[in-house]
TORVOTI-103960 format. One line per 3 residues: their letters; for each residue x, y negated, z negated of N, C-alpha, C, O. Coordinates in nm, 2 decimals. Atoms other than C-alpha are relative to their C-alpha. Layout:
BEGIN
A) X Y Z X Y Z X Y Z X Y Z ~ ...
END
This chain:
BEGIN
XXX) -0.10 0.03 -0.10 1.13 -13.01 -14.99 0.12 0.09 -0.03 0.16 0.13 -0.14 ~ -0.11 -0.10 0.01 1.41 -12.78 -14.91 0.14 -0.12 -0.02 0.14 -0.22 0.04 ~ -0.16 0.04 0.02 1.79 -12.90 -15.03 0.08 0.02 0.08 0.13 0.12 0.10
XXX) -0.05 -0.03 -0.16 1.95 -12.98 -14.70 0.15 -0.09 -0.08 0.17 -0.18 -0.16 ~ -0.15 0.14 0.05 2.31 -13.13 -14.74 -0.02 -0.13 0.12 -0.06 -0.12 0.24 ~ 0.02 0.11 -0.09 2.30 -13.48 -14.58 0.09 0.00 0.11 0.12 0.11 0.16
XXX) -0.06 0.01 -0.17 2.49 -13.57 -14.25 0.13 0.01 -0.04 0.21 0.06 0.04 ~ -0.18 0.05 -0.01 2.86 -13.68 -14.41 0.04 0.16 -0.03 0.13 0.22 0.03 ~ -0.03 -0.12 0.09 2.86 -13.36 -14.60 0.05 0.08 0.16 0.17 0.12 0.17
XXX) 0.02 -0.08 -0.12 2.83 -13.18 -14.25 0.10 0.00 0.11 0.14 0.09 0.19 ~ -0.13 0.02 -0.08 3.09 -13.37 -14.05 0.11 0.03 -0.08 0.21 0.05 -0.02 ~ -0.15 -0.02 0.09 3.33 -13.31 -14.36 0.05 0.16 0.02 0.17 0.21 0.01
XXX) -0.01 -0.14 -0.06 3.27 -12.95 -14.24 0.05 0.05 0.12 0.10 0.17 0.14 ~ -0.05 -0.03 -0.13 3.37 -12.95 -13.90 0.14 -0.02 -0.03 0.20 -0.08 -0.11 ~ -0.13 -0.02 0.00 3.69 -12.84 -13.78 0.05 -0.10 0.16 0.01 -0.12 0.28
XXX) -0.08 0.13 -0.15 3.93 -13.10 -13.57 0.06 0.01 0.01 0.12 0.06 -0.08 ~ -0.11 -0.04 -0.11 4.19 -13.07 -13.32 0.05 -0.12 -0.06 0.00 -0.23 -0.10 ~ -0.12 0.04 0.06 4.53 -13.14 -13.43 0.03 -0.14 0.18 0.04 -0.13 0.30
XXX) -0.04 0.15 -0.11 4.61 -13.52 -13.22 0.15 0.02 0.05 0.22 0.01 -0.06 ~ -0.07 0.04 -0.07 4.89 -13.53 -13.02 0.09 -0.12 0.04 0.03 -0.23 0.01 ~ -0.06 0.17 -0.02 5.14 -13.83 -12.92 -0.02 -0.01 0.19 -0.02 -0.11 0.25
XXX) 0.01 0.00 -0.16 5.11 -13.73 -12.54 -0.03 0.13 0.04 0.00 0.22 -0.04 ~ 0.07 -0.13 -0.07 4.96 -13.43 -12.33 0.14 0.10 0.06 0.24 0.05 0.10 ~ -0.08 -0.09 -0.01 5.16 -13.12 -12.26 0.11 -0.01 0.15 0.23 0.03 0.17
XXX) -0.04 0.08 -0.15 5.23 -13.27 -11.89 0.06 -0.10 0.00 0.14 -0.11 0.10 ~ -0.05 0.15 0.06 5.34 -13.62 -12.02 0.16 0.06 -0.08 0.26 0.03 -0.04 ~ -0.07 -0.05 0.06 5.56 -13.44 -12.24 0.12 0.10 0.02 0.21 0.12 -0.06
XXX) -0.11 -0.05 -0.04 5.77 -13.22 -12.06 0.02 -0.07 0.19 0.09 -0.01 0.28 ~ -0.03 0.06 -0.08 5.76 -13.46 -11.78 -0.02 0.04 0.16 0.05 0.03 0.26 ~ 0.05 -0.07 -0.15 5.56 -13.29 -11.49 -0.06 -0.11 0.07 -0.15 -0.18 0.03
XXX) 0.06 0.10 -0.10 5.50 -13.49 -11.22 -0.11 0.05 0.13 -0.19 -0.02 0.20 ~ 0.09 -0.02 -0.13 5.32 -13.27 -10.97 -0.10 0.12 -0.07 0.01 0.18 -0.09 ~ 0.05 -0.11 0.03 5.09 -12.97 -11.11 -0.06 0.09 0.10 -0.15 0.07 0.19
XXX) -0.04 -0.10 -0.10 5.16 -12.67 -10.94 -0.18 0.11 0.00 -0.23 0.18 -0.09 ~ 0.17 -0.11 0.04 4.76 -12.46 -10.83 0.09 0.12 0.01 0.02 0.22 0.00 ~ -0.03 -0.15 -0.01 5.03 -12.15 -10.79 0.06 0.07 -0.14 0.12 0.17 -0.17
XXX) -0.04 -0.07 0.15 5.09 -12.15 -11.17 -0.10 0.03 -0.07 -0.17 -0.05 -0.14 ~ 0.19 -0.03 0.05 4.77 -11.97 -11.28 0.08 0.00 -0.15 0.12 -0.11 -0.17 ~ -0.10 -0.03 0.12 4.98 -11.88 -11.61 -0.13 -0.17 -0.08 -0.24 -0.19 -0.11
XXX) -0.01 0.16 0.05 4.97 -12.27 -11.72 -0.20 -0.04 0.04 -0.29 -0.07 -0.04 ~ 0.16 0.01 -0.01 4.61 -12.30 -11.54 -0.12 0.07 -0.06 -0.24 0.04 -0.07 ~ 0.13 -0.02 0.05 4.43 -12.07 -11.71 -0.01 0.01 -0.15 -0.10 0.05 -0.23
XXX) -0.02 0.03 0.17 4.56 -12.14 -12.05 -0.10 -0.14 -0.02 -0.14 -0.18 -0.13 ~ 0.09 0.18 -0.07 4.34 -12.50 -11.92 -0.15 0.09 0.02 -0.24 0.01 0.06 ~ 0.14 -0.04 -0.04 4.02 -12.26 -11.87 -0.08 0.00 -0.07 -0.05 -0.09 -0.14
XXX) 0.06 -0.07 0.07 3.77 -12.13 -12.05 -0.03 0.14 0.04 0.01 0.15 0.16 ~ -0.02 -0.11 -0.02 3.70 -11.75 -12.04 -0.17 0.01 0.16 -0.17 0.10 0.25 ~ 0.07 0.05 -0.12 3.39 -11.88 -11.76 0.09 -0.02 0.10 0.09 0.06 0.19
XXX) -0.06 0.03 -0.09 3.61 -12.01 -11.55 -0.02 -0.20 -0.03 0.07 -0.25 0.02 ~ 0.06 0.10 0.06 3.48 -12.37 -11.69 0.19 -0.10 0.00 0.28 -0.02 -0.02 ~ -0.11 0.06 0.04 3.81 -12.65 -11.73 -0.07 -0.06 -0.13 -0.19 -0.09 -0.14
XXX) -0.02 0.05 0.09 3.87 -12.78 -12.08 -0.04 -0.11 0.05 -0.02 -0.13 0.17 ~ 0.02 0.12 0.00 3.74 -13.15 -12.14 0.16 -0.04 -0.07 0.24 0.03 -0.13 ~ -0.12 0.05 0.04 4.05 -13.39 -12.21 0.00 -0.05 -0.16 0.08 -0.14 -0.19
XXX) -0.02 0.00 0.14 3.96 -13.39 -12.61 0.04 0.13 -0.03 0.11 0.14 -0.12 ~ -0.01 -0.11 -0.01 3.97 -13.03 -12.57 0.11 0.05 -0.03 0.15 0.11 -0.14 ~ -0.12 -0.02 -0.08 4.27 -12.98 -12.36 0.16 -0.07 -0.08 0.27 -0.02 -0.09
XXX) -0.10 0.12 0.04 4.48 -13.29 -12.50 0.07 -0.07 0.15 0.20 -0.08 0.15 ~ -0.06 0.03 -0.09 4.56 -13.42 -12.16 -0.05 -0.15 0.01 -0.16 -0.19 -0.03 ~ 0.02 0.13 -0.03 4.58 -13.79 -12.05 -0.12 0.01 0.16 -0.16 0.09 0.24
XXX) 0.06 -0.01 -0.11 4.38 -13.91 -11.83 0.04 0.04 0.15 -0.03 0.13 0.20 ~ -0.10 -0.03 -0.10 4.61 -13.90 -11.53 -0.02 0.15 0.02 -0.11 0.20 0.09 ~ -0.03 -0.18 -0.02 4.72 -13.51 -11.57 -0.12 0.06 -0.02 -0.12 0.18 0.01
XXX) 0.11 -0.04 0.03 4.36 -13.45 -11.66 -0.07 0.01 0.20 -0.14 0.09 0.26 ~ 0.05 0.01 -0.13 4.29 -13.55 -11.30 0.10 0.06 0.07 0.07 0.03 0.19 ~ -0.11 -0.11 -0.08 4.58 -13.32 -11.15 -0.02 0.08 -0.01 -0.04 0.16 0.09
XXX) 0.07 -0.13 0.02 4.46 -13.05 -11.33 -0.09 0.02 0.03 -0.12 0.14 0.02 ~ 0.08 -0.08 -0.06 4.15 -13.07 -11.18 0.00 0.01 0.14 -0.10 0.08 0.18 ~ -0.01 -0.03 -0.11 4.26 -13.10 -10.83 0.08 0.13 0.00 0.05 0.21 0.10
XXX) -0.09 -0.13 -0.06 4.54 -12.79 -10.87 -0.12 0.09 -0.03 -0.16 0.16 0.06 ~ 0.13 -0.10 0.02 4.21 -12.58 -11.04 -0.07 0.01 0.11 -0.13 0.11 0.16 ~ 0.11 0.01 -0.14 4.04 -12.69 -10.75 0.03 0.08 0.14 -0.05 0.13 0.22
XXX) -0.02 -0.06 -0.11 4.27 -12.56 -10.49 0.06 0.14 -0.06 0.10 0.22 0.03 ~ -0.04 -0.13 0.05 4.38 -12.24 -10.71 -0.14 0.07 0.05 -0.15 0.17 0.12 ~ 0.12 -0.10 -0.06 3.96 -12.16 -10.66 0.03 0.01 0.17 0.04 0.12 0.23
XXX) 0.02 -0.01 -0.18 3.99 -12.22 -10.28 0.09 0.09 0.04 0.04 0.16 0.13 ~ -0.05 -0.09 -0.01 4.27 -12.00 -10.25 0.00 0.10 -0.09 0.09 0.13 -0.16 ~ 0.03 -0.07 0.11 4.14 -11.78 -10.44 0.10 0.11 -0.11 0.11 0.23 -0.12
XXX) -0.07 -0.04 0.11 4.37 -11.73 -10.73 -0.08 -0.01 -0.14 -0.06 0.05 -0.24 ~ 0.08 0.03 0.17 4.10 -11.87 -11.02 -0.11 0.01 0.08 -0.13 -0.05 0.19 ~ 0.17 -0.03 0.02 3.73 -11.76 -11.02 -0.08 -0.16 0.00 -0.04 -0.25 -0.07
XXX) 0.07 0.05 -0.01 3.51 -11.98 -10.95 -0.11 0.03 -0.16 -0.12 0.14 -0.22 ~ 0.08 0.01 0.13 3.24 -12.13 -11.27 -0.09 0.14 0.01 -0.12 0.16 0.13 ~ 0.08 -0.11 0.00 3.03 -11.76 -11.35 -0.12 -0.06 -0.07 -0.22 0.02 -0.09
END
């Protein structure tokens, strides 16, 4: 049998995202999320075109769901790429 490290060993290995007390939206107190700030939206992307999940991202639920409606109308007016 080969010498495998067991399972805990392997999670002690992964790297984890630094936790937050509130999402970047929550925290500077944005109420509406703007689709004409690609800036801010595509720091939220991935280099696909793909949105960050909200463990990812660090966004509440709420702004998690703003941000994917302003994404959504940044593609339709095409300012952000559509998934490749």
């Amino acid at each position: 049998m080969q010498n495998r490290p067991n399972r805990s060993n392997r999670r002690k290995n992964r790297v984890t995202l630094r936790e937050q007390s509130a999402c970047r939206f929550c925290r500077s107190k944005t109420k509406y999320i703007d689709y004409k700030d690609i800036d801010t939206l595509s720091k939220l992307l991935t280099n696909r075109g793909k949105i960050f999940s909200r463990k990812r991202s660090g966004n509440c639920a709420g702004c998690q769901r703003k941000l994917q409606n302003a994404v959504k109308r940044a593609r339709y007016m095409a300012l952000l790429p559509y998934q490749a």
